[in-house]
N, C-alpha and C positions, 0 to 999 in steps of 0.2 A: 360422901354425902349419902342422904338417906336411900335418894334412887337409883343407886348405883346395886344395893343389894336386890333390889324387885327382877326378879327372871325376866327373858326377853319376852318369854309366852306370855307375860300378863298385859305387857304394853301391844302385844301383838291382839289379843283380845279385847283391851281395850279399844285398838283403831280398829276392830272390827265392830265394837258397839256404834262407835262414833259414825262409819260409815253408812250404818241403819238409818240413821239420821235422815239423809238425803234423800231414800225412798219413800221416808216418813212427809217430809216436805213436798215432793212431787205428787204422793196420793190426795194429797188435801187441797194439792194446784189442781188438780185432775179430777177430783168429786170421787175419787175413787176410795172410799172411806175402809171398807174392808181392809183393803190391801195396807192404808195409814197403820190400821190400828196392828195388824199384825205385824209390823217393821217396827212399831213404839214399843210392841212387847217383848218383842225379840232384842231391840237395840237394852229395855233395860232390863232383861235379865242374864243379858253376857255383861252390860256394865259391871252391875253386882259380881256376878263371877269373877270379872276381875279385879273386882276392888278387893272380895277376900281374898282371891289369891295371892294380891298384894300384902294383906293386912299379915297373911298368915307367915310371911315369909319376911315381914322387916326387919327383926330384928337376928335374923342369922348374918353368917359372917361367910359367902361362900365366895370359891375362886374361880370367879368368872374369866376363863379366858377365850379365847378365839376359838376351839376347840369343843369348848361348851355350848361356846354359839352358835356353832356349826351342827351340834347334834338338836339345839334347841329349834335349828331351824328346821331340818325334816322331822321331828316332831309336830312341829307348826304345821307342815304340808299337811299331814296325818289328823289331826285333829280340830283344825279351823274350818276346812271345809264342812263337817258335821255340827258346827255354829250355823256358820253362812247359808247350810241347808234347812235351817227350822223355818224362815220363811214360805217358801216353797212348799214344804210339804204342809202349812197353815192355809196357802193359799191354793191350791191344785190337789186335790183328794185322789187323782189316779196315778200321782208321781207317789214310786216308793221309795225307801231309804235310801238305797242304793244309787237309781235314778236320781236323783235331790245330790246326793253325795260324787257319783259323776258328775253333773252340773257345774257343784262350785267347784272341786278340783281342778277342774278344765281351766275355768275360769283363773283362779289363782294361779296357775301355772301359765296361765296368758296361753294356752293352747285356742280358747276358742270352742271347741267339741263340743255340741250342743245335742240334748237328746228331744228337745220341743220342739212345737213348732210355731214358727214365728209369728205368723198374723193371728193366731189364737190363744196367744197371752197379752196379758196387758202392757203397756209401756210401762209402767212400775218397775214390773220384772226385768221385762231388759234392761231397764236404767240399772237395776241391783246386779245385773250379771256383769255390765259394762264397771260397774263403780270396784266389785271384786276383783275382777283381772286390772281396773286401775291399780288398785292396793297392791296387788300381787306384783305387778308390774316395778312399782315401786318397791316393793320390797326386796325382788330380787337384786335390784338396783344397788340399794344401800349394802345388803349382805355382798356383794361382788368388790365393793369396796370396801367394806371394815371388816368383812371375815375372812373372807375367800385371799384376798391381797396377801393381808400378813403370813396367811398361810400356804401362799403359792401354788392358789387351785383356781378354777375356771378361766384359764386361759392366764393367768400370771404367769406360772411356770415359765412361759416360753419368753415372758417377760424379762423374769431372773436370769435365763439365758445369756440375753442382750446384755444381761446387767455385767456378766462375769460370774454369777454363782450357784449353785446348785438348784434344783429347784426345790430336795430338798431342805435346802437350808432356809427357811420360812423363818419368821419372828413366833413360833409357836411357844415362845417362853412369854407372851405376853399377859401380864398377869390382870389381876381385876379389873384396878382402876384405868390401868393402860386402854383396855379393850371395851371398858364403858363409854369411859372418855373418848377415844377412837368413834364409839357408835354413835354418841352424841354429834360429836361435831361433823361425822359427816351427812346425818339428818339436816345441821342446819345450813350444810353447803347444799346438798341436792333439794329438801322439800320445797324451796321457796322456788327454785328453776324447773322445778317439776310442775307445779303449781300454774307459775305462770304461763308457761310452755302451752299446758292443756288447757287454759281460759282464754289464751290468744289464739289458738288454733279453732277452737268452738267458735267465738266472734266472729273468725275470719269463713268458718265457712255456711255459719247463720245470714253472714252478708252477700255472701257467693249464691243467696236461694235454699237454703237446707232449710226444713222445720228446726226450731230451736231443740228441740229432744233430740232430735237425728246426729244435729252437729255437736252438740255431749256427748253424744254417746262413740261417736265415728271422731271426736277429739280423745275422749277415753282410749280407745283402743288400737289408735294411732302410738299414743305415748308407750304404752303398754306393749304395742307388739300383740297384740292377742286377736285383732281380727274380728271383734263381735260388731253385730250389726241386729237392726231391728227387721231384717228379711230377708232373703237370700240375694238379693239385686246389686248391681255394682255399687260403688264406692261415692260413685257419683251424681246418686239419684237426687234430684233437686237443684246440683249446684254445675252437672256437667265437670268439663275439661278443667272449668275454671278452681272446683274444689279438689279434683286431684292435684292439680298443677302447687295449690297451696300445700295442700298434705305432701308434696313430695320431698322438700326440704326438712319437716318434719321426721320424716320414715329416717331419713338420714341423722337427724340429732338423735332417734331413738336408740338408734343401731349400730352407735359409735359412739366411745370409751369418752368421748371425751363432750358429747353432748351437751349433757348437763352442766358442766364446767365449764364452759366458753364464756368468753368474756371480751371477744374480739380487740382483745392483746394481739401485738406482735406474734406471740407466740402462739397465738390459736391460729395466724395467719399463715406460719410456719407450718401447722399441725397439717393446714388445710394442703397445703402444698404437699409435702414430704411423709406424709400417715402411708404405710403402706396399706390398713385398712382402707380408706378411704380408694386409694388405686384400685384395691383387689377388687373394690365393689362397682366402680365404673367401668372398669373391664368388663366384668362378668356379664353386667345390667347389660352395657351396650351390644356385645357381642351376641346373646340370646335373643336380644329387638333385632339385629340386624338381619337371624340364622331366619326367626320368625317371619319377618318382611320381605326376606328374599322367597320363603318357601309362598306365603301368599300371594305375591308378588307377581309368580310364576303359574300358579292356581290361576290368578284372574287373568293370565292371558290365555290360557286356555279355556275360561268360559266366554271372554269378549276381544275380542281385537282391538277396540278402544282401551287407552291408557286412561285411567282414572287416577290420577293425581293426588287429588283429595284423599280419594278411599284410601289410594296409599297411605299417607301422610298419618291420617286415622289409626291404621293398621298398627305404622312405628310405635304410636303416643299409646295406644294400648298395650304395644308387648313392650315399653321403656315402664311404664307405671307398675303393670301386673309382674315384671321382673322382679322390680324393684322391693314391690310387696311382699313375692314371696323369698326372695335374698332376706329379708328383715323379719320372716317367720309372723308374718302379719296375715298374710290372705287374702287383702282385698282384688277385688278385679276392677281392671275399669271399665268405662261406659263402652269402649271401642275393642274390648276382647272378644266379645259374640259379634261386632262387626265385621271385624275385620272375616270371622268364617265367611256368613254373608255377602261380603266383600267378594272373595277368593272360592267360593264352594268348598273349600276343604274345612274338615274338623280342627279345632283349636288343640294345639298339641301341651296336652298339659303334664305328658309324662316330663317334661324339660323342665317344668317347674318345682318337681320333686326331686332336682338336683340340684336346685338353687336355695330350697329351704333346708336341704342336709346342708351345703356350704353354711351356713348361716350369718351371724351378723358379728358385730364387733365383742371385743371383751369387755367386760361390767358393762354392757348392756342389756337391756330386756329381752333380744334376739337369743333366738335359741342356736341349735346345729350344732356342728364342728365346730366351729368360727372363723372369720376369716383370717386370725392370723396365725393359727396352726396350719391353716390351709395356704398361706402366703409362705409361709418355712417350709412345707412339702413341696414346694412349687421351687423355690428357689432352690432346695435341694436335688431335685430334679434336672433342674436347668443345668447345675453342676457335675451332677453325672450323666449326662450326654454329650457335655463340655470334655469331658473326661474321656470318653469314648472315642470322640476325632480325636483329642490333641492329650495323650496318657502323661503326657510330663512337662501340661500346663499348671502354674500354681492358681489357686483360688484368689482373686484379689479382693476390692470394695468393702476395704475394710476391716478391724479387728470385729466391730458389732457385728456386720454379714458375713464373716467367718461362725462365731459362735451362733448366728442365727441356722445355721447350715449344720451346724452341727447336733450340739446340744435342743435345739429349738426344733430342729425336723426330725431328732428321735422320741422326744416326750411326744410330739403332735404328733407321732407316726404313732406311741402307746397307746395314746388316747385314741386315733381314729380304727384300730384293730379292737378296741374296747368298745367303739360304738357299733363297731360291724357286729361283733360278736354278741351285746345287747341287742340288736335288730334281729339279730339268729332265734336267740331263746322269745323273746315278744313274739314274732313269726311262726315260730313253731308252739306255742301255746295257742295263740288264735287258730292256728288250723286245728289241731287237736278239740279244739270248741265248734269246730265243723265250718267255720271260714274260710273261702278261697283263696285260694295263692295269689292271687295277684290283689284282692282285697286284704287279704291279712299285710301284704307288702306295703298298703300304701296308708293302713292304718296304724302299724307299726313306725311309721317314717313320720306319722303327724305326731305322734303320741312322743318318740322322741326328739325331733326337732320344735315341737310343741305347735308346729301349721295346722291347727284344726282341719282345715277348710283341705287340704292334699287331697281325700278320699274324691270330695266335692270333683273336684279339678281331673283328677286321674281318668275320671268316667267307666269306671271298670263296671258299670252293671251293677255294681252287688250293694249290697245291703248298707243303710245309713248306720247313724250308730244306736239310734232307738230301736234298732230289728237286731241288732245283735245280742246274743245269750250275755247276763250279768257276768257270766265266768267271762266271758270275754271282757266286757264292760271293767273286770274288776283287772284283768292283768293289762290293759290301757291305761289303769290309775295310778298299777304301778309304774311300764315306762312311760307316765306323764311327769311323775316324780326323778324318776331317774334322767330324763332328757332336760327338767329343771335344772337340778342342784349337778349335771354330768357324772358319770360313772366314777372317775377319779376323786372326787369329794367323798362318794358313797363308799368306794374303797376303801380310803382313808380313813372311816369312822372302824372299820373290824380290822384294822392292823392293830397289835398292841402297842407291840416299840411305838408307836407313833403315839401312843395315849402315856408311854412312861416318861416322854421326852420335860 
């Protein structure tokens, strides 16, 4: 069919026109006419772009396969956000290139990173920041299942494991029509669950007491994984415990493989039981609410001798959400995270949180990190060799799949996680060479690849936001903002050749 020869870039620019739209319509709800006209102009002259880019290119015959799509996708990283950024710099005359091009980057990568500031731009703006990292969000979605799958990258690998087969023995012989058709239909399995997901979630916490923009934008970035908000205040401003408590089973469909896909089958019922994602992430969550509420716990009885119940109670629900949040590479905080300090006299320990956002979330999810089930095969590997160590001439049992997961599954995760240390080295050491602190560069390095904006915020190391730091900095964040997107072994995979003769 005809639109099977159009490159992905051009439909990828096209739903970027489309998404202008929206900011187009809230300026004209808002009186804010300025800000309409520049999203009308913007929205139609990336349409046009991609109409010729379409026109120019229909009647070739090219071999689109997984592989193409893979590089067409960090291209897209590389050159959308420089669309996404002509708004911006039509409407804010002190934002330059770069600043504008950080921005949406961020955005698109569902990092969240923001170089403004909040109460002195319009709602427009944010709604266009929040509508970006939607898209992004989605988009990474779709590529994790029709690119990344066949070709047993972003957390498949360890899939194939399970399966019995190599990781790499991918379907990378998949050819045009396979891998359009592929693209296609998993658009119209996830857009409409995605869709809906994010207008039920908005409803639900417009009801809860949020301004209707608020809970768009905080349903936006819920799905997305990205963290944006319209000011730096918790999660729950408006709608209290009652809109986190909503958002919290959301964070959960965001951050897990199989989110968009549920259909509460049998089998989703299954999923919910026996997912080892699902396990790895209520461990984690629970066990850092628990480390937190004991350490506060202990705080407030050294400033009162009364038990305070409540305040406890507060305390838990704040570090169960704020865990949660940053496990899913999201960032929100909740209303009872600067409580519970309060609470307890002690400082809010956020370096714990930039170990929850390396972990990161599920596979083909919007969640950035590790993930959690390379991190569930190192674990289980682990567990095996200390099993090993009392009892040297016990066999491995639970199974043929938890054998090969043990195996096969905790050496590729163990590649990958030596490839993310080692990406965190060189980021690290570029930022300090730009005159950044060690412990700043650490923590801006860790958002930038796990894609947590918001870590720097959280860590409290003193130092400098991202608007104070040099564009050289700025610009090697852009890069592991990409590379913590698409993860290092994708990006590997584009400069192997054998991999491109296959």
């Amino acid at each position: 069919m005809w639109w099977q020869r159009i490159p992905l870039f051009a439909f990828c620019l096209a739903g970027a026109g489309l998404a202008m739209l929206l900011p187009v319509a809230h300026g004209l709800y808002a009186g804010n006419e300025r800000a309409a006209r520049a999203f009308a102009w913007c929205a139609m002259v990336t349409l046009v772009m991609a109409g010729i880019l379409a026109l120019a290119l229909a009647n070739r015959t090219p071999r689109i396969t997984a592989r193409a799509q893979l590089l067409t996708l960090v291209l897209s990283y590389v050159f959308l956000p420089a669309v996404a950024a002509a708004p911006l710099l039509l409407l804010r005359n002190e934002f330059s290139f770069e600043m504008a091009y950080f921005e949406m980057l961020s955005s698109l990568t569902t990092t969240g990173a923001t170089v403004i500031d909040g109460p002195a731009v319009s709602p427009t703006m944010h709604l266009w920041r929040a509508t970006v990292a939607w898209c992004g969000g989605f988009l990474i979605v779709l590529s994790a299942a029709a690119i990344m799958a066949p070709l047993n990258l972003g957390g498949f690998e360890v899939r194939a494991s399970l399966r019995g087969t190599r990781p790499e023995d991918g379907h990378t012989q998949l050819g045009s029509a396979e891998a359009s058709l592929r693209l296609l239909r998993m658009v119209r399995l996830l857009a409409p669950a995605y869709v809906i997901l994010t207008v039920a979630l908005a409803f639900l916490l417009a009801v809860a007491g949020q301004p209707p923009l608020l809970s768009l934008i905080h349903a936006m970035s819920v799905l997305s994984t990205s963290g944006i908000t319209v000011d730096e205040g918790a999660f729950g401003t408006g709608s209290g415990r009652l809109g986190e408590m909503i958002a919290l089973g959301f964070l959960v469909v965001a951050a897990t493989h199989r989110g968009l896909r549920i259909r509460f089958s049998r089998a989703d019922l299954e999923w919910l039981r026996r997912d080892p994602e699902l396990r790895l992430m209520l461990v984690a969550v629970l066990s850092v609410a628990a480390i937190l509420f004991l350490r506060h716990w202990l705080g407030a009885l050294t400033v009162s001798t009364q038990v305070d119940v409540l305040g406890g109670l507060r305390a838990l629900w704040g570090a169960i959400f704020t865990g949660l949040s940053f496990l899913t590479t999201t960032g929100f905080t909740s209303v009872d995270w600067d409580r519970a300090r309060a609470w307890s006299g002690l400082p809010s320990s956020g370096m714990i949180l930039l170990g929850l956002a390396m972990m990161g979330g599920g596979v083909a999810s919007a969640a950035g990190g590790v993930k959690l089930l390379r991190c569930y095969a190192l674990f289980r590997q682990g567990v095996r060799e200390l099993g090993r160590l009392t009892y040297p001439s016990s066999i491995g049992g639970a199974g043929e799949a938890e054998r090969r997961l043990r195996q096969g599954g905790a050496y590729i995760s163990w590649v990958f996680l030596m490839l993310f240390v080692g990406a965190l080295s060189l980021v690290m050491i570029g930022l300090t060479l730009t005159g950044v602190g060690f412990q700043d560069a650490l923590a801006f390095s860790i958002a930038a690849l796990t894609t947590t904006g918001q870590v720097p915020q959280m860590a409290e190391t003193g130092g400098p936001g991202y608007a104070e730091i040099t564009p050289m900095a700025r610009g090697i964040l852009c890069v592991g903002m990409v590379l913590g997107r698409l993860e290092t072994l994708a990006v590997i995979a584009l400069f192997n050749p054998s991999w491109w003769r296959r």
